[in-house]
C-alpha positions in Angstrom: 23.3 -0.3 -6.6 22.4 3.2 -8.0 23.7 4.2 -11.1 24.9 7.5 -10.3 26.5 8.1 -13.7 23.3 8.7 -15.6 21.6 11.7 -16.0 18.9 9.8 -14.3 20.1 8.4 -11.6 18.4 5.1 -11.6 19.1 0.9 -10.4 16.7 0.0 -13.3 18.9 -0.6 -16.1 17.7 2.4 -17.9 20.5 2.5 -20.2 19.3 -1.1 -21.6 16.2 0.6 -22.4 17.2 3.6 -25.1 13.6 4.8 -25.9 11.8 4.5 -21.9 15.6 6.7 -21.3 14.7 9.1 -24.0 11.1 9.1 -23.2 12.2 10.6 -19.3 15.1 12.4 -20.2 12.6 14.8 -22.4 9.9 14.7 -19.1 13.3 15.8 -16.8 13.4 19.3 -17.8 9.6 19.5 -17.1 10.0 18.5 -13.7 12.6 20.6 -13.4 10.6 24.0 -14.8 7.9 22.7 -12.1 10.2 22.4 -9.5 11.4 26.1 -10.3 8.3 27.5 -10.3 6.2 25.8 -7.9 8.9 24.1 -5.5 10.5 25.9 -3.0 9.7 29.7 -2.9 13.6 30.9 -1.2 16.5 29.4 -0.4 16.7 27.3 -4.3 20.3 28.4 -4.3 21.7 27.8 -1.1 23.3 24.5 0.1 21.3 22.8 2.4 22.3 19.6 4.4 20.2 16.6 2.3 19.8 13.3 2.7 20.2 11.2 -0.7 20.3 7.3 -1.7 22.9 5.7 -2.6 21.5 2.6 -2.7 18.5 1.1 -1.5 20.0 -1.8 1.1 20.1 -0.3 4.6 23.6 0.6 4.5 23.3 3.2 1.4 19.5 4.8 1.1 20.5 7.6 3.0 23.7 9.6 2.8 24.2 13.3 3.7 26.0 15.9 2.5 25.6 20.1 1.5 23.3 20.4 -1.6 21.3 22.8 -4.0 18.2 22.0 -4.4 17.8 21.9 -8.1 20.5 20.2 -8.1 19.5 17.3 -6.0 19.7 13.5 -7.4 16.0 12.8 -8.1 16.1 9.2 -10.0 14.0 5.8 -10.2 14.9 3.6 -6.9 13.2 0.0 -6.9 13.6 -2.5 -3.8 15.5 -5.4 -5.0 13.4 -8.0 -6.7 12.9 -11.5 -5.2 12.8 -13.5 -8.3 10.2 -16.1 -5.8 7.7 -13.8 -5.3 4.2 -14.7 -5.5 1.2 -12.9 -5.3 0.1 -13.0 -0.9 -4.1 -12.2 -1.3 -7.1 -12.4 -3.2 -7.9 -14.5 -5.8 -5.1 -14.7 -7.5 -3.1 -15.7 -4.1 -0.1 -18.1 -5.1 0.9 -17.6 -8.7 3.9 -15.5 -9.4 3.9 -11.7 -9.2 3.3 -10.2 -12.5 6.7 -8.4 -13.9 3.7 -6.7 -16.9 0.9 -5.4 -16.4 -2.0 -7.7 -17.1 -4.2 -6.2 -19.8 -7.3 -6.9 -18.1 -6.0 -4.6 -15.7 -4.5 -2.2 -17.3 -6.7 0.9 -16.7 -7.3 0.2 -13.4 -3.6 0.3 -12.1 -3.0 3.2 -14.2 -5.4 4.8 -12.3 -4.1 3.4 -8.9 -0.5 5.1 -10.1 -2.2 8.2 -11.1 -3.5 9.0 -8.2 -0.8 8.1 -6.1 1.2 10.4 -7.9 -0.8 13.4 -8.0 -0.3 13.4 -4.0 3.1 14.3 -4.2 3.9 17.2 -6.6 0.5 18.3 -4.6 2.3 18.6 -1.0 5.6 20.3 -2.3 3.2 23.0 -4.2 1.0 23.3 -1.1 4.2 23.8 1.3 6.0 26.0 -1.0 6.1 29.3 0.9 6.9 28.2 4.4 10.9 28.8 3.9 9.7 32.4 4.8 8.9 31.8 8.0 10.7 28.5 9.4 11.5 28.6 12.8 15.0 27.5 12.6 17.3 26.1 10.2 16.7 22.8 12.0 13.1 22.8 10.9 14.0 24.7 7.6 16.2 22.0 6.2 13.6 19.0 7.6 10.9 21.1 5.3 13.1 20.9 1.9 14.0 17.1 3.2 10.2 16.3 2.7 10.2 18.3 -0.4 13.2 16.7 -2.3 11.9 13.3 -1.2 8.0 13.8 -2.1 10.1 15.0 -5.7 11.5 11.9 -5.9 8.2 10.1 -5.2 6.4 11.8 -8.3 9.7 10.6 -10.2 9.2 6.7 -9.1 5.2 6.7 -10.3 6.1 8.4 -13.4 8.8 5.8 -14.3 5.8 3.4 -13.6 3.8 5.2 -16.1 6.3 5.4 -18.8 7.7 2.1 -18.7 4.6 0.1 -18.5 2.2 2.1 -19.7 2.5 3.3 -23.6 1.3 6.5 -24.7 -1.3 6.6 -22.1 1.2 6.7 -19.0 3.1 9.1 -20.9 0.3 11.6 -21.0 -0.3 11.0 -17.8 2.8 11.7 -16.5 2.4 15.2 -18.5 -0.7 15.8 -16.6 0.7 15.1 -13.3 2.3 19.1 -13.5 -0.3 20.0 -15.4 -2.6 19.6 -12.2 -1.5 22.0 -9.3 -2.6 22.4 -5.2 -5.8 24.6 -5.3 -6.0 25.9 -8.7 -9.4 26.6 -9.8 -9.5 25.0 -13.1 -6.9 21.8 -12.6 -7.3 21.1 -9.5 -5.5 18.0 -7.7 -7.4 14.6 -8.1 -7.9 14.9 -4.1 -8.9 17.0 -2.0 -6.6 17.5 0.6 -4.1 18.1 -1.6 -5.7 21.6 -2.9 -5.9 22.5 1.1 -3.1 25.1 1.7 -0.8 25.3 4.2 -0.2 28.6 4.6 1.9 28.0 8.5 4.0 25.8 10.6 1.4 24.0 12.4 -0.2 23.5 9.5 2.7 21.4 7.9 3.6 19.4 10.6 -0.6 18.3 11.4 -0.3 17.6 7.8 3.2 15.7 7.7 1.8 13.5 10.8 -2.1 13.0 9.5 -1.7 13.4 5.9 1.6 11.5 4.7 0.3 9.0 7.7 -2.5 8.1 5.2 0.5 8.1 2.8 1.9 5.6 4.6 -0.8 3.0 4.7 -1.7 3.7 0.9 1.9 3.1 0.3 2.2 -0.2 2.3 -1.2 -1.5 0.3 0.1 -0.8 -2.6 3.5 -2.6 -1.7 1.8 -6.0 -1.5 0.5 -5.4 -5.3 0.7 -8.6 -7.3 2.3 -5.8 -10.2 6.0 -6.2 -8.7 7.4 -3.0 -9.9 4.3 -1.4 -8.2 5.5 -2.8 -5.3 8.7 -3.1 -5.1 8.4 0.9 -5.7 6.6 1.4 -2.6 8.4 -0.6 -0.6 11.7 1.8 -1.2 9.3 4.6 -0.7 8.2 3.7 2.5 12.0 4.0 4.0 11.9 8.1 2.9 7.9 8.4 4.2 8.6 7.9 7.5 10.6 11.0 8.4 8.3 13.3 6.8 5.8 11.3 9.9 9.0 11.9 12.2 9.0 15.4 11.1 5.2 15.8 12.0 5.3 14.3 15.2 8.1 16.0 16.9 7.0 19.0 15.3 3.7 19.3 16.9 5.0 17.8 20.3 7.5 20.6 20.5 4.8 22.9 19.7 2.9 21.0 22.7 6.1 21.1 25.0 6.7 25.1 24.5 3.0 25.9 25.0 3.0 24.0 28.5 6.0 25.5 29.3 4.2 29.2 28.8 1.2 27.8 30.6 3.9 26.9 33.8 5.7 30.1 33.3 2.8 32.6 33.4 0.9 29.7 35.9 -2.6 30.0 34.0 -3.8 27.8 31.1 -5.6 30.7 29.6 -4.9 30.7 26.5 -5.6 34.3 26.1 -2.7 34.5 28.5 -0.6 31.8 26.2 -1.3 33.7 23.1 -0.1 37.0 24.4 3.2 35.3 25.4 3.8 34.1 21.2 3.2 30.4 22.3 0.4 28.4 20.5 -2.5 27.7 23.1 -3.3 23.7 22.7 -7.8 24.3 22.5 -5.9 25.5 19.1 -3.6 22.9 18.7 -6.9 21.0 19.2 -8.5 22.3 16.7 -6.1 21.7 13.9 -5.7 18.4 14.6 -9.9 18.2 14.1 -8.9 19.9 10.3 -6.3 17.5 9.3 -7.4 14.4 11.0 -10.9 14.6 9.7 -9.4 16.0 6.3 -7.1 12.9 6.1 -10.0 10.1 6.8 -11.7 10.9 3.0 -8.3 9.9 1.4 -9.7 6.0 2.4 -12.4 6.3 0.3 -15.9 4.7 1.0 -16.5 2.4 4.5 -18.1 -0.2 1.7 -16.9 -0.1 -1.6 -16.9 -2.7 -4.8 -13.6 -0.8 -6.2 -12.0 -2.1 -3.0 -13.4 -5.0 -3.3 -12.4 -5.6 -7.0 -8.7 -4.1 -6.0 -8.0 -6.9 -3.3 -9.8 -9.8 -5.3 -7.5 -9.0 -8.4 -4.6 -9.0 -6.5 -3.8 -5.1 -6.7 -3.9 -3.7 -3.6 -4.0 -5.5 -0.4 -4.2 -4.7 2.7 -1.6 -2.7 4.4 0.7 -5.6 6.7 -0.6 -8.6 4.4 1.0 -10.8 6.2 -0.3 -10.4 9.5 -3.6 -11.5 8.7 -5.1 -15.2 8.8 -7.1 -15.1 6.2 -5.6 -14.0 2.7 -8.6 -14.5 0.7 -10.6 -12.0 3.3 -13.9 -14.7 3.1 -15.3 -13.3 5.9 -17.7 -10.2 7.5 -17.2 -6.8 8.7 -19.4 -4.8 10.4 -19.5 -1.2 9.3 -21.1 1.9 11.4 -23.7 3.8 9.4 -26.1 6.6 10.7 -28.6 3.7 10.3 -26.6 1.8 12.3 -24.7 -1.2 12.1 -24.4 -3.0 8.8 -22.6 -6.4 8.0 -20.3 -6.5 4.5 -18.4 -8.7 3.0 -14.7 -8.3 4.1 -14.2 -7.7 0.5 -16.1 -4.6 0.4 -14.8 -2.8 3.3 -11.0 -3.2 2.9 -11.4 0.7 3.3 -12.6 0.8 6.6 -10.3 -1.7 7.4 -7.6 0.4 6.4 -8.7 3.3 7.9 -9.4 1.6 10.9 -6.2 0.8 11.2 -4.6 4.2 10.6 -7.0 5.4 13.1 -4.8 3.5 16.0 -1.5 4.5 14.4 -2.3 7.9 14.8 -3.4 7.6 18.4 0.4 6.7 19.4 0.9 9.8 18.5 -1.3 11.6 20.7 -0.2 9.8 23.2 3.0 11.3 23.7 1.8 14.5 23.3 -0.7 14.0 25.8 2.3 12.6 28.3 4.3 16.2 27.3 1.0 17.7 28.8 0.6 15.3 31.6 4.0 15.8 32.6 3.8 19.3 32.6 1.0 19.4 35.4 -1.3 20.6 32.7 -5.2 19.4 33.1 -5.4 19.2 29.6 -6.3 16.2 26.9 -5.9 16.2 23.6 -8.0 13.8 21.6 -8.5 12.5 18.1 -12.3 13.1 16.7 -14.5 10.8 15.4 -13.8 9.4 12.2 -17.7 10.0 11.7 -16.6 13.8 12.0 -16.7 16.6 8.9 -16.6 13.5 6.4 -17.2 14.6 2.8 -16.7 10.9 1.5 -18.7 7.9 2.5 -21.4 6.9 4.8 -21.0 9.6 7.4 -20.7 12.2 4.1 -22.3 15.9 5.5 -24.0 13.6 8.5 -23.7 16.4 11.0 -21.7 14.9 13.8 -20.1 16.8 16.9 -16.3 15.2 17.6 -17.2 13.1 19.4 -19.2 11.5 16.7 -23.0 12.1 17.9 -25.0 13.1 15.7 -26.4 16.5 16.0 -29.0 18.9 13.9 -27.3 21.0 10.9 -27.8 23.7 13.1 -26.0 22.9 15.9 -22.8 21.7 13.8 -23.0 25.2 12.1 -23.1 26.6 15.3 -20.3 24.2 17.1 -17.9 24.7 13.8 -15.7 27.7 15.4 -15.1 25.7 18.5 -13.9 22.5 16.6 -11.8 23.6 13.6 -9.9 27.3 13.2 -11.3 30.1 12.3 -10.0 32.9 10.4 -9.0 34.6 13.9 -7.4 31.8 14.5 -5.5 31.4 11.6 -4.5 34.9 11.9 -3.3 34.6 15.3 -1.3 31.5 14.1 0.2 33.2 11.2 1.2 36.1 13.6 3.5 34.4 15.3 5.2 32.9 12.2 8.3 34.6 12.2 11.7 33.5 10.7 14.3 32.4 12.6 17.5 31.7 10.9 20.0 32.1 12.9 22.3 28.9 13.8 21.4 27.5 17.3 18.2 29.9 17.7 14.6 29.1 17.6 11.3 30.6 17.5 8.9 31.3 20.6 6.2 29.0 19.6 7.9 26.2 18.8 10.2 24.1 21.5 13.7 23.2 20.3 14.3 19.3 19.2 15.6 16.4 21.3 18.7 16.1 19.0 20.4 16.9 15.7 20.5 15.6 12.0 22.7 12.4 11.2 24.9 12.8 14.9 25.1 16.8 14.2 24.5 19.4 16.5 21.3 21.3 16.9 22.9 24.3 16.0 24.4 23.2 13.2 23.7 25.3 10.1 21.4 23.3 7.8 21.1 25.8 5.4 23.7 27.7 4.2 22.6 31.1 4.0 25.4 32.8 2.5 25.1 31.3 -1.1 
């Protein structure tokens, strides 16, 4: 259970543990200066309807109820430990999880930890200013949801850091708000993370692409042979997949409203579509090109000897362990270069493998947006790129590619650009019809209302209290 007693709320024994308590009860009112100035731009002081664990079994992790936002439980929330546990991969396959951190590998999971954590602090400061121009309370209190829990993600890889990691994880978890989303001189450690997301459509391509790779990084690091690695991850996995719930309805309801203008004004012109306040979908196209592509360098390198070392030491497997044959990956993989095709140890492209298999988890998605489309009598398809497409990291890095992944002269992807990712008109045009809606029950022209409520509530419940 969850000690809620504690300023921390916590089910690690932190009382037990007087200095690591000390240690986080001085980093607390950090967080909580961060979270003031870089959290949420409005709406810090009204009650909003939040979802907070109680425990982490099925029955408690999530329980509901009006809160401020600053004043939300953020604490330290481990899975429950299975005192049998042995490590599942790699080398190392067989002998009991570690409970320490092995000194030979001390830097490297640091590192792992770090950079994990650096993602989320990152998305709250890149979402930060959409409360002024959510398109219902609905949608308002599903963005400050994402926010709390991402919170409450930094909070579980600092614990991490603090109680494993000396001095060093305590100046790291300093530098993890010292680093903010786009800042010139401290950047975040990844790139996506310093993209800004300055709309609506914006947030939910990157809460279906981006916390998608979150996902699969999330259940790697879950089969770690470092057992409060992953016994971390695996309680953060149950929060995760809402913020990819929140994603994919969002952009199918985006999908569902603009075929609905299409039918109403009977022409897919999306001049026509535009002019009516809906979203036209060659832009809803193009911003999944952005995020999708963007997304694919978080995987790292198709061949890499980090990856390798990672799965071979027992730190990071692959994503799903268990559903593979072979634990000890002895085998080949044949990796796509412009070359052409190369064989590599499985070893050395546990990457690809990864991303390979993110690749088809997003696809479900676009699925049932295509079906939205499909059933609306729209001749319309909407289709994931290549992952050879506007890579930065890796063998395709600045190979000029079209989306469908054929590779083309540099001048011909300069000039093809504007028709595969938005420009500044069409950022503009999107950021036009961003206006608030926060009335109970209402919702914004661009945007189709959702299937159901929050928890068994009605969709025109009020979410967010706006009186304070």
């Amino acid at each position: 259970m969850i000690n809620y007693d504690e300023k921390i709320p916590n089910n690690v024994d932190l009382s037990t543990n007087k200095t690591l308590q000390r240690a986080l009860e001085h980093w607390q009112p950090r967080f909580l200066d961060w979270w003031k100035d870089l959290g949420p731009a409005v709406f810090q002081n009204n009650e909003v309807y939040l979802r907070t664990a109680t425990s982490v079994d099925r029955e408690g992790w999530a329980t509901f109820g009006m809160v401020r936002m600053p004043e939300y439980r953020w604490g330290i929330f481990l899975a429950e430990r299975d005192p049998n546990r042995t490590i599942g991969f790699g080398d190392n396959i067989g002998q009991p999880a570690w409970q320490v951190v092995p000194g030979e590998h001390r830097s490297t999971l640091r590192r792992l930890i770090v950079t994990q954590g650096d993602t989320e602090p990152a998305s709250v400061e890149q979402q930060r200013a959409l409360g002024n121009s959510a398109p219902s309370l609905y949608d308002l209190r599903n963005l400050f949801q994402v926010n709390v829990e991402e919170g409450r993600h930094l909070w579980a890889m600092v614990y991490l850091l603090h109680a494993y990691f000396g001095r060093d994880g305590r100046e790291e978890a300093e530098s993890l708000l010292d680093r903010h989303a786009g800042d010139a001189d401290k950047p975040r450690i990844l790139s996506t993370f310093n993209e800004p997301i300055n709309d609506w459509l914006s947030f939910y391509m990157f809460a279906y692409f981006t916390d998608r790779d979150g996902k699969f990084q999330l259940k790697a690091l879950a089969e770690s042979g470092f057992d409060p690695l992953a016994r971390t991850c695996q309680f953060m996995l149950t929060e995760e997949a809402h913020h990819m719930f929140v994603g994919d309805t969002g952009i199918g309801r985006i999908v569902r409203r603009s075929v609905e203008v299409m039918n109403e004004l009977k022409s897919d012109d999306p001049r026509k579509v535009r002019a009516a306040g809906a979203i036209d979908l060659p832009t809803i196209q193009k911003y999944m090109n952005f995020w999708f592509s963007s997304a694919l360098d978080l995987f790292g390198s198709e061949i890499s000897s980090n990856a390798a070392s990672y799965f071979a030491n027992g730190l990071k497997g692959r994503p799903d362990e268990s559903l593979y044959d072979d634990h000890v990956a002895a085998g080949e993989y044949t990796i796509e270069t412009p070359r052409g095709s190369e064989s590599v140890s499985m070893r050395n492209a546990m990457n690809e493998i990864t991303r390979a298999a993110y690749v088809r988890d997003c696809e479900n998605g676009v699925k049932r947006w295509n079906n939205i489309i499909r059933k609306g009598g729209i001749d319309f398809e909407l289709r994931l790129p290549s992952s050879r497409f506007r890579r930065t990291v890796g063998a395709w890095a600045n190979v000029p590619t079209d989306p469908a992944g054929n590779q083309i002269s540099p001048e011909a992807f300069a000039a093809g650009i504007p028709n595969w990712i938005p420009t500044p008109d069409d950022q503009a045009f999107v950021a036009s019809v961003m206006q608030p809606v926060l009335e109970p029950g209402k919702i914004a022209g661009w945007i189709a209302p959702p299937d159901r409520g929050i928890n068994n509530l009605p969709v025109d419940y009020e979410y967010v209290r706006l009186a304070s």
